[in-house]
VEXDREN-2710 file (C-alpha; in Angstrom, 1 decimal):
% VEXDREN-2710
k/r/px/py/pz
1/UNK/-135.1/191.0/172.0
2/UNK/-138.2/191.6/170.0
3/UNK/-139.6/188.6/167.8
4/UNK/-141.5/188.6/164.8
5/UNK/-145.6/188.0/165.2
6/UNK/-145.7/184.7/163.2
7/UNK/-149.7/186.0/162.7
8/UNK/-148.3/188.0/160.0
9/UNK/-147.6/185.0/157.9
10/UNK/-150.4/183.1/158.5
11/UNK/-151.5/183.7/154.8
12/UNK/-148.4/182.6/153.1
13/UNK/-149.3/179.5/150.7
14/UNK/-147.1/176.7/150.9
15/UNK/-149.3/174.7/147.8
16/UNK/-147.0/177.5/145.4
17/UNK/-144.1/176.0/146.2
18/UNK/-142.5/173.2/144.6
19/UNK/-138.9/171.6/143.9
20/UNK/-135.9/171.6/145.7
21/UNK/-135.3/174.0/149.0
22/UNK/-133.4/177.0/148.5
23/UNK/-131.8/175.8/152.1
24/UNK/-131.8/172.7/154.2
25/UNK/-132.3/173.5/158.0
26/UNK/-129.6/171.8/158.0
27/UNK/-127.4/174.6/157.6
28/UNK/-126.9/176.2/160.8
29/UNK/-127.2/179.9/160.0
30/UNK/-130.9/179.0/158.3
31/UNK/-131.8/176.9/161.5
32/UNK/-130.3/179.9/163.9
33/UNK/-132.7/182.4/161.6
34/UNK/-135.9/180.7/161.6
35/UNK/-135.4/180.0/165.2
36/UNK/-134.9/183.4/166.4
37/UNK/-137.2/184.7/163.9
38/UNK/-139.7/182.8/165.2
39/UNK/-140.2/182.0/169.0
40/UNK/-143.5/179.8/169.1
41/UNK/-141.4/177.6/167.1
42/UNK/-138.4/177.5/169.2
43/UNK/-140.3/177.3/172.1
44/UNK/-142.7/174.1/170.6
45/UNK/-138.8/172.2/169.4
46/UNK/-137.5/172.9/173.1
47/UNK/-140.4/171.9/174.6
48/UNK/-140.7/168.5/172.7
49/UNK/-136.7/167.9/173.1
50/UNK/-137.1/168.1/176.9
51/UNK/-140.2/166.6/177.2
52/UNK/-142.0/169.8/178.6
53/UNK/-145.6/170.6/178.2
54/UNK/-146.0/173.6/176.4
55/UNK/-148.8/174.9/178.6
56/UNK/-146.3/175.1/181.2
57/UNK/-143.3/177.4/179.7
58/UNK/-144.1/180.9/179.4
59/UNK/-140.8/182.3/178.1
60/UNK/-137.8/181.2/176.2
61/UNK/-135.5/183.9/175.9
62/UNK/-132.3/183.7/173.3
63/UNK/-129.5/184.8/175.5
64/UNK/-126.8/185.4/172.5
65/UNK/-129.1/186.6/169.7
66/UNK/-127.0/187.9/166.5
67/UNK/-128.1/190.6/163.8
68/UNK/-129.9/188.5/161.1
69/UNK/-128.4/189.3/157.3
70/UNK/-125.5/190.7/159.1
71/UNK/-121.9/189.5/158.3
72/UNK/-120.5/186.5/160.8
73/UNK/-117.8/187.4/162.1
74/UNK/-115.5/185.9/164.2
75/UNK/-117.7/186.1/167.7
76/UNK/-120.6/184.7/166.4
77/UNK/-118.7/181.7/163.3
78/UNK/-120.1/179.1/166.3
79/UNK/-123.9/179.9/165.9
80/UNK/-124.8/178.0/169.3
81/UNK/-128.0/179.2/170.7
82/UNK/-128.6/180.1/174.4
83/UNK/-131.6/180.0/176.0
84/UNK/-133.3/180.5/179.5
85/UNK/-136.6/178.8/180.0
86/UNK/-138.9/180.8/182.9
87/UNK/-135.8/181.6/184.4
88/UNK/-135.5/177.7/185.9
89/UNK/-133.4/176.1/183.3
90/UNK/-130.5/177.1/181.1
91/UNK/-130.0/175.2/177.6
92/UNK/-127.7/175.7/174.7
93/UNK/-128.5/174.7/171.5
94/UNK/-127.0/173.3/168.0
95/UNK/-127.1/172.2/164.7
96/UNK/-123.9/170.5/163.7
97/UNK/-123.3/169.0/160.3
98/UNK/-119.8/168.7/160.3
99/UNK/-118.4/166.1/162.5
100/UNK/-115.0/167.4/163.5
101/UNK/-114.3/164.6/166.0
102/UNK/-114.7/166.7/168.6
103/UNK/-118.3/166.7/170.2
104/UNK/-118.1/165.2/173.2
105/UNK/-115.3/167.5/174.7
106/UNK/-117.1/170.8/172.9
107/UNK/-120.9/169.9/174.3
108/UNK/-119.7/169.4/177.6
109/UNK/-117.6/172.8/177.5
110/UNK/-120.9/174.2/176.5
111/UNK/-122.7/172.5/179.5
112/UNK/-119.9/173.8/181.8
113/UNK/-120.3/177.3/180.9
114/UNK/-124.3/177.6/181.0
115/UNK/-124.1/175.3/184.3
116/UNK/-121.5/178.3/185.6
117/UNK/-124.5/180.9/186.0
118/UNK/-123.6/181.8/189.5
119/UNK/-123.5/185.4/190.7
120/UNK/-120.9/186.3/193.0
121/UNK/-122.2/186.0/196.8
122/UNK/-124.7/184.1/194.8
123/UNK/-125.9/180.7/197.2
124/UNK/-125.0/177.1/195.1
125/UNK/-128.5/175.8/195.2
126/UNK/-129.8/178.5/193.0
127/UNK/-127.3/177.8/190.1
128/UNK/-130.3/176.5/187.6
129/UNK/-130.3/173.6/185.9
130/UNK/-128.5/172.8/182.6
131/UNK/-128.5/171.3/179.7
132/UNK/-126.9/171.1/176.4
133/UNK/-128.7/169.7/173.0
134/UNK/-126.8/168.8/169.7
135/UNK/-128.6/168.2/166.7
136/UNK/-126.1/166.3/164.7
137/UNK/-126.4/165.3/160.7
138/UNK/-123.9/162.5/161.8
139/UNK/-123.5/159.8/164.1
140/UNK/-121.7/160.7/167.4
141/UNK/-121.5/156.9/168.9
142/UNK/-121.4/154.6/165.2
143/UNK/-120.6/151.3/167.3
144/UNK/-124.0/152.2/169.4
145/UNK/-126.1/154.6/167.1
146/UNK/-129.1/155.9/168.5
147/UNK/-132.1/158.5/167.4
148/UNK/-132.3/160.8/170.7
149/UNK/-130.0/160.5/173.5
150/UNK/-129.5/161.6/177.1
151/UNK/-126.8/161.5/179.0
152/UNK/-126.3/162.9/182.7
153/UNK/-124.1/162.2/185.7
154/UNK/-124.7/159.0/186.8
155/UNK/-122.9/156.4/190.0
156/UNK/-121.3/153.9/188.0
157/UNK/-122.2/151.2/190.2
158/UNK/-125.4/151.8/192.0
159/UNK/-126.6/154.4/188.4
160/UNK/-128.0/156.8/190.6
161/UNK/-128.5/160.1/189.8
162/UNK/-125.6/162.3/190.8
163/UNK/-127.8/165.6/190.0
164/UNK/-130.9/166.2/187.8
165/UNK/-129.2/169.8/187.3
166/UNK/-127.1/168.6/184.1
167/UNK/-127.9/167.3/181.2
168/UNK/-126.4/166.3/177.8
169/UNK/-129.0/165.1/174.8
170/UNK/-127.8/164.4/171.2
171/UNK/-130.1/164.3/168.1
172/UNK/-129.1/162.2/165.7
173/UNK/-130.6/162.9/162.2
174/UNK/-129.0/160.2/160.4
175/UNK/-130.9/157.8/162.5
176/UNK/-134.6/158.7/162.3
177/UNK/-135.7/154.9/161.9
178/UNK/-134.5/154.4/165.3
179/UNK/-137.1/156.3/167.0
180/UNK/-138.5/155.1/170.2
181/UNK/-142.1/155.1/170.8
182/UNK/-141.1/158.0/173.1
183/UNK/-139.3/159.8/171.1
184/UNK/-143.1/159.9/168.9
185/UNK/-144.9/160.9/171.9
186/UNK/-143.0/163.9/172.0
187/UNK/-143.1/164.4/167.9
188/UNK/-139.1/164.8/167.8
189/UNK/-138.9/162.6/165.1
190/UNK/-141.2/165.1/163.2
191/UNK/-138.4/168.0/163.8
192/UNK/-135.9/165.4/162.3
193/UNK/-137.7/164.9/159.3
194/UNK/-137.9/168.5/159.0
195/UNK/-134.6/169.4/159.4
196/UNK/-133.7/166.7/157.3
197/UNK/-136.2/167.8/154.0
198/UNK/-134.8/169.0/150.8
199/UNK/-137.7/169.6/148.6
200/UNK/-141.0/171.6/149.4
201/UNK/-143.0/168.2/148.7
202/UNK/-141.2/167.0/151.7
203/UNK/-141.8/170.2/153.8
204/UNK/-145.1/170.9/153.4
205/UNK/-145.9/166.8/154.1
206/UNK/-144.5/167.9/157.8
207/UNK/-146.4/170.9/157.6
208/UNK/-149.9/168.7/157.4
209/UNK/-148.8/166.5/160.1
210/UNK/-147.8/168.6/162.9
211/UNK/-149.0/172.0/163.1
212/UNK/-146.5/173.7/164.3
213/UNK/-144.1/173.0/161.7
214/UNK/-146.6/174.6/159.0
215/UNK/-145.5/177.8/160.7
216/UNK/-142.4/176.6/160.6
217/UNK/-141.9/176.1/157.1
218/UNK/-144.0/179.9/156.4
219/UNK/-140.9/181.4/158.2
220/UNK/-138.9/179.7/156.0
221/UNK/-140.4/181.4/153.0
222/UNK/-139.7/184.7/154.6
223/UNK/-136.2/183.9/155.5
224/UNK/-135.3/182.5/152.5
225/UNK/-136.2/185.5/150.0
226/UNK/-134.4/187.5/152.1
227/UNK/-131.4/188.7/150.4
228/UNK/-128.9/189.6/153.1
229/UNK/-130.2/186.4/155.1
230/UNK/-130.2/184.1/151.6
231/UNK/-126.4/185.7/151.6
232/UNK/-125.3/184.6/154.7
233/UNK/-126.9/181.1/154.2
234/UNK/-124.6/180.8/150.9
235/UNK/-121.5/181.2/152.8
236/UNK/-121.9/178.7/155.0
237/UNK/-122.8/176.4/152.4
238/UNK/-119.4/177.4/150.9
239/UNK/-118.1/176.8/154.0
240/UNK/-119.1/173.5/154.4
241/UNK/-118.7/172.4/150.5
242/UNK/-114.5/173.8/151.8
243/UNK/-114.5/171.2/155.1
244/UNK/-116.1/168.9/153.3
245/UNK/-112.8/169.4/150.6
246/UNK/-110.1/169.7/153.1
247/UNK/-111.9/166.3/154.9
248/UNK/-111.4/164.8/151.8
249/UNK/-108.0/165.9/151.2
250/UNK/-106.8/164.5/154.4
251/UNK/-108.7/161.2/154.2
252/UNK/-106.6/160.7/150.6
253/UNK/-103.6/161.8/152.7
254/UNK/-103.8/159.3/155.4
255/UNK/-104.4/156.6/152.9
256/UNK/-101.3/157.1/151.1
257/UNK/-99.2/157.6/154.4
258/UNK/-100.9/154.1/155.4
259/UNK/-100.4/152.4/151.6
260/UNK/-96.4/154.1/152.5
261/UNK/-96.3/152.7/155.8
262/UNK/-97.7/149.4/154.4
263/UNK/-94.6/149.5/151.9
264/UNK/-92.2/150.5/154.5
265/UNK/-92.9/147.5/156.4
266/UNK/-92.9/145.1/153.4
267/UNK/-89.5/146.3/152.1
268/UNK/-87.9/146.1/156.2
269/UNK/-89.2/142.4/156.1
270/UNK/-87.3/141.7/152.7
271/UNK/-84.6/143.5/154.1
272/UNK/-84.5/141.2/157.1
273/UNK/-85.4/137.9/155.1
274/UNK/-82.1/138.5/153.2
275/UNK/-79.6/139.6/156.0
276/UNK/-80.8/136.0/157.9
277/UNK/-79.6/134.3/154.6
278/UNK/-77.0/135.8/154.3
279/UNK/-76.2/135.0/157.8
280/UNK/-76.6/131.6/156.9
281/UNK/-74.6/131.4/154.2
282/UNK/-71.6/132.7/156.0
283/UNK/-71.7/135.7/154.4
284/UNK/-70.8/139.3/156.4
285/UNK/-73.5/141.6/156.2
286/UNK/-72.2/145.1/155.4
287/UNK/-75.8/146.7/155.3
288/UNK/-76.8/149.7/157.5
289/UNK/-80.2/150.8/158.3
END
């Protein structure tokens, strides 16, 4: 695929710019945009998510890149991003604002099928490495929360390494403050902040702080006064403003089944408490369930 020359906005100025975002990078279609429209960018995020120096990656290459400003259909509602680094490491990556209780199975399902890269009459030990990154706007793990995560397959008892060739990581931007030293090193709590701004102010503080992200936030002009792009954007705010309803409907429905159930219970125990006196007394009981 051919990407943009981010040269050609080099004389954008951020200081015009002022109030609210049009669009969080939050929202995955945004975040899918500016990182196929822009591949120093997605190559500086990857590279500080898996701890690479940049001087050493000379390609990443989007493997499933979609029309920009076109309609999402059906084939491309899951807006996942697949990547090949030099051609010695797969990676498939996410944002995810809507926690649909379902993460772990779906991440590893996307590990699986980037792991499967195997030609036929291909030889095993050239499948390449894989690994699978969520950016989440929720906690995955509340009862353990944590900022940047890796998981991989591990000997329960002795925790040895099973195989460096998988790889799960989660990014959790509702925990910023729980940023390791590490995590610093590598500037991924920069990204977070990033993703997480809502107002230029916020933006263009990133911008000063870590160079990259200043070219980061000019693409983000472009992208967002682009109408078929701002379009696109717009419905999957709608979409998430109509989970986001439907999560709410269900959370009032399960209280009222519980406040119901709660009742139930209450009314069998009454129900009980007089049938034993009227045991005691003598009296038949002519009650049915």
């Amino acid at each position: 695929m051919t990407y943009l020359n981010p040269d050609a906005y080099a004389g954008i100025d951020l200081s015009q710019f002022n109030g609210e975002l049009p669009f969080h990078l939050t929202n995955d279609y945004f975040f899918r945009a500016l990182m196929q429209e822009n591949n120093r960018v997605l190559k500086a995020l990857v590279c500080s998510l898996l701890h690479l120096n940049e001087e050493e990656v000379h390609e990443v290459l989007i493997l499933n890149p979609v029309e920009l400003g076109r309609q999402i259909g059906e084939k491309d509602f899951l807006l996942d991003i697949r990547i090949l680094l030099d051609n010695r490491m797969s990676a498939n990556l996410e944002m995810q604002v809507v926690n649909a209780s379902n993460w772990v199975e779906r991440s590893q399902c996307y590990l699986c099928r980037s792991f499967d890269s195997l030609n036929k009459g291909g030889n095993y030990k050239d499948i390449l490495p894989a690994v699978q990154i969520g950016i989440l706007d929720f906690t995955l793990f509340p009862e353990a929360p944590e900022f940047f995560a890796t998981y991989r397959l591990m000997n329960v008892k002795s925790h040895k390494i099973y195989s460096d060739k998988l790889r799960l990581s989660v990014l959790d931007l509702k925990q910023i403050s729980l940023a390791t030293k590490e995590d610093k090193t590598y500037h991924i709590d920069y990204w977070a902040r990033l993703f997480k701004a809502t107002t230029w102010k916020e933006l263009k503080k990133m911008a000063e702080q870590y160079p990259i992200l200043n070219e980061a936030a000019r693409t983000a002009v472009v992208l967002s006064e682009d109408e078929k792009i701002r379009q696109q954007c717009e419905a999957r705010e709608d979409y998430y403003r109509s989970v986001g309803w439907m999560k709410d409907e269900i959370t009032q429905l399960n209280s009222e089944r519980q406040r119901l159930n709660s009742e139930n219970q209450q009314l069998n125990s009454e129900l009980q408490r007089l049938r034993q006196l009227l045991a005691d007394a003598g009296i038949q009981n002519s009650t049915t369930n």
